[in-house]
C-alpha positions as CSV (number, residue, x, y, z in Angstrom):
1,X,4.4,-9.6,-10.8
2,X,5.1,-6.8,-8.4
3,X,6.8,-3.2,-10.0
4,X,10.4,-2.2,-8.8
5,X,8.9,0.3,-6.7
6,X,6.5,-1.5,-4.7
7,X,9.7,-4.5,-4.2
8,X,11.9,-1.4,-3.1
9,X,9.2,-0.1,-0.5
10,X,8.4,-3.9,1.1
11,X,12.1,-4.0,1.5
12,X,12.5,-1.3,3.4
13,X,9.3,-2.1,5.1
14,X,10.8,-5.9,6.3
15,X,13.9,-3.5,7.6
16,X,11.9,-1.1,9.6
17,X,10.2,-4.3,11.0
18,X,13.5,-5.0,12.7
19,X,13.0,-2.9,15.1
20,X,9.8,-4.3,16.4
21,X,10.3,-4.5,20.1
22,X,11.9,-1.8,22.3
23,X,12.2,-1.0,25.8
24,X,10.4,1.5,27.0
25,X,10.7,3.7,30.1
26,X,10.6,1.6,33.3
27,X,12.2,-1.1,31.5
28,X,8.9,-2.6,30.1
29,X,9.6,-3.9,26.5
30,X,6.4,-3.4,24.1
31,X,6.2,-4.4,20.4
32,X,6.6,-0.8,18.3
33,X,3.7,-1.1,16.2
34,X,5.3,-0.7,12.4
35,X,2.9,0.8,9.5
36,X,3.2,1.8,5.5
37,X,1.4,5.1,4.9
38,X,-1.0,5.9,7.5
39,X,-2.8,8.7,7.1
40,X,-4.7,9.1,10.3
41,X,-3.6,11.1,13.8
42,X,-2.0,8.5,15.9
43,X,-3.3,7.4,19.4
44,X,-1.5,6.4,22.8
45,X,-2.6,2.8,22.1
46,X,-1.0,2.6,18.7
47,X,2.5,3.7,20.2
48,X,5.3,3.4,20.2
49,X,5.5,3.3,16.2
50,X,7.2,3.6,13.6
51,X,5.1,4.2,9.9
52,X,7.1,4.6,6.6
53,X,6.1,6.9,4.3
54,X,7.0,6.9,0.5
55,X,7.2,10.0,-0.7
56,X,8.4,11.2,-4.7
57,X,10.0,9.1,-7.2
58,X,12.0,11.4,-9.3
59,X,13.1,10.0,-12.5
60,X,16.9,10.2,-13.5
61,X,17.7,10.9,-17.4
62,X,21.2,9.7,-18.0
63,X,20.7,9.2,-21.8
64,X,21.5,5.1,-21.3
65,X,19.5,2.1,-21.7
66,X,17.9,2.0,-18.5
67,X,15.8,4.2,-16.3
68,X,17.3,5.4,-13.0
69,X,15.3,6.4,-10.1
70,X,15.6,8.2,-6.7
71,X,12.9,7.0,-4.2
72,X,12.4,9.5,-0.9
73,X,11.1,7.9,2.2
74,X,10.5,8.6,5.6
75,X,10.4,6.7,8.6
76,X,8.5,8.4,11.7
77,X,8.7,7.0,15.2
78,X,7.4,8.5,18.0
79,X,6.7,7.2,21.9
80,X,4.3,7.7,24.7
81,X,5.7,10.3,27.0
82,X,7.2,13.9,27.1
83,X,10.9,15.5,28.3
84,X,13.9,14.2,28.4
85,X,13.7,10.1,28.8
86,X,10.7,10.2,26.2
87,X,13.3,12.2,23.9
88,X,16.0,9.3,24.6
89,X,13.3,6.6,24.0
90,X,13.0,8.3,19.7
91,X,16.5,8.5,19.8
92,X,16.9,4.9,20.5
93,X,14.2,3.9,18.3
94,X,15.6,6.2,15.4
95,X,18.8,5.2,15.5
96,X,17.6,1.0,15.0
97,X,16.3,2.4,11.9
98,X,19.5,3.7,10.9
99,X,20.9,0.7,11.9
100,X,18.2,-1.4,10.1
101,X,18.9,0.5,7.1
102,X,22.2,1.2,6.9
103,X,22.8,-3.2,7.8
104,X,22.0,-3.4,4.0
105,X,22.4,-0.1,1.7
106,X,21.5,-2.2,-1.6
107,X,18.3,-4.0,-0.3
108,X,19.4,-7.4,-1.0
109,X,21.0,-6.3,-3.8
110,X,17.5,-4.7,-5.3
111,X,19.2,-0.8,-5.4
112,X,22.4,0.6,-5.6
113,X,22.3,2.8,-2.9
114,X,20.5,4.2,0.1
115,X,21.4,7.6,1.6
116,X,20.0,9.7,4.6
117,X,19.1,12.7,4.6
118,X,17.1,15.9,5.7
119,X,13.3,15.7,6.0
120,X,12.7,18.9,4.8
121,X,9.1,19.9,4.9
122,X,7.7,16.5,5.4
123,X,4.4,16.3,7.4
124,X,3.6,13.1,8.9
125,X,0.7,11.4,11.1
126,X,-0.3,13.5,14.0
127,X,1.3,12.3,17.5
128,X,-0.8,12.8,20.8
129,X,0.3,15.8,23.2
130,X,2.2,13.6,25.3
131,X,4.4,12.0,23.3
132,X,7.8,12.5,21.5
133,X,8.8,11.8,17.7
134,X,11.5,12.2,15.0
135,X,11.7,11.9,11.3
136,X,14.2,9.9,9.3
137,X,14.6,10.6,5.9
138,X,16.4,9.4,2.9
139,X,16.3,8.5,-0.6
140,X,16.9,5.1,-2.4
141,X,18.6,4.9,-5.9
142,X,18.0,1.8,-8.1
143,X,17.3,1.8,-12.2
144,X,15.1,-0.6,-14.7
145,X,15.2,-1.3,-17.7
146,X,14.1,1.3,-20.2
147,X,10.3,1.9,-20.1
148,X,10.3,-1.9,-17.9
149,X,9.5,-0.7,-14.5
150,X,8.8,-4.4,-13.6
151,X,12.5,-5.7,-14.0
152,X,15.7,-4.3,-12.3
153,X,18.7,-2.9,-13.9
154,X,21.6,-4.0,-12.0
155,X,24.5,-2.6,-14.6
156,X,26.3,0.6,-14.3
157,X,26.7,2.7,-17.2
């Protein structure tokens, strides 16, 4: 039996996979290789990508019978290549994420919500010289039951 958390993160994961082919400059499509948590500087061969990072969990006291959660991630993509088509090329890729994502804000019904926003501070893998990348972040909100953080809540309070 998997926890909440790890169900939330393959969801999102299976989402971001979506987006697994995309044309590149000259019109050559290539598969945009999709990872969970690298921790290693990127290199030309592994791109274009785009790697999910989980970042906190930050538990939610509401003084009910469950436990509610807000789960950060960020999605980087980045793309062989510098000025301004390399720039269109993230843009393309990072909006399909936001289209990936926002095509189902409850996860198959797994959270309540998803929301974008700001990276912040966020430091993710290294990119190579000559190549372009954006963040995407945002936080997902789903509860358990109390002190069960293997079975989903799915009632409001």
């Amino acid at each position: 039996m998997k926890p909440c958390r790890q169900l939330v993160v393959e969801a999102v994961l299976a989402l971001v996979e979506t987006i697994a082919a995309q044309e590149q400059m000259g019109g050559v499509v290539k598969a945009v290789t999709v990872e969970l948590n690298r921790r290693t500087a990127l290199e030309e061969r592994d791109l274009p990508s785009a790697i999910l990072y989980e970042a906190d969990e930050i538990p939610l006291n509401d003084f009910s019978t469950m436990d509610l959660y807000e789960l950060g991630l960020v999605v980087q993509v980045a793309a062989l290549g510098s000025g301004g088509v390399a720039v269109e090329f993230v843009n393309s890729m990072r909006a399909e994420v936001i289209k990936a994502l926002k095509s189902d804000i409850s996860l198959g019904g797994l959270v309540r919500w998803l929301e974008l926003r700001d990276a912040g501070d966020f430091i993710a893998a290294e990119i190579p010289a000559q190549a372009e990348g954006a963040l995407l972040s945002f936080l997902v909100h789903y509860a358990t039951r109390e002190g069960d953080p293997y079975t989903f809540e799915h009632n409001y309070p």
